[in-house]
C-alpha positions, 0 to 999 in steps of 0.5 A, spaced: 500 500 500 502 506 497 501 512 502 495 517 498 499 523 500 506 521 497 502 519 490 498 527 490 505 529 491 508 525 485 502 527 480 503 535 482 510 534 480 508 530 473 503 537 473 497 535 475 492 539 479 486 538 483 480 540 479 474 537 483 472 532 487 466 528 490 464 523 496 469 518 495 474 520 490 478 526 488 479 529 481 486 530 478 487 533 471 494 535 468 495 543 466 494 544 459 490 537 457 485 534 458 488 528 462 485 526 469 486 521 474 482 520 480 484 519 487 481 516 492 480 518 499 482 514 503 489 513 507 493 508 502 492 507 495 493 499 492 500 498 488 496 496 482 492 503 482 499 506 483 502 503 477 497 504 472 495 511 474 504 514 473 503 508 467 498 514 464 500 519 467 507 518 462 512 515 468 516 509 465 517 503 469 523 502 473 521 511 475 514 507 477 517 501 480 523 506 484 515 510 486 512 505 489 519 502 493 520 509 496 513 510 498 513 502 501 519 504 505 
């Protein structure tokens, strides 16, 4: 499990921006585009979540699998 702070900290340094939100979840979106992610509210975010959402947001593997180590730890 990823801790939610560390990944809203790693989207705004890949340029996204809080948008909006609503009962469970948080709005992303990147500044320029029309991309968005949506975050969960609770404390810590599932692994395959993480992945799949820095795999979108343009990260490449090793810098996705080095994220999620580092937050583990």
């Amino acid at each position: 499990m990823v801790p939610r702070q560390q990944f809203i900290n790693k989207i705004r340094e890949l340029g996204y921006t809080h948008k909006d939100e609503t009962k469970r979840v948080q709005i992303w979106r990147k500044q320029g585009a029309t991309h968005f992610l949506t975050v969960k509210k609770g404390s810590t975010l599932e692994e395959g979540y993480v992945t799949i959402a820095l795999r979108q947001a343009g990260l490449g593997e090793e810098a996705i699998k080095q994220f999620i180590a580092c937050a583990k730890s």
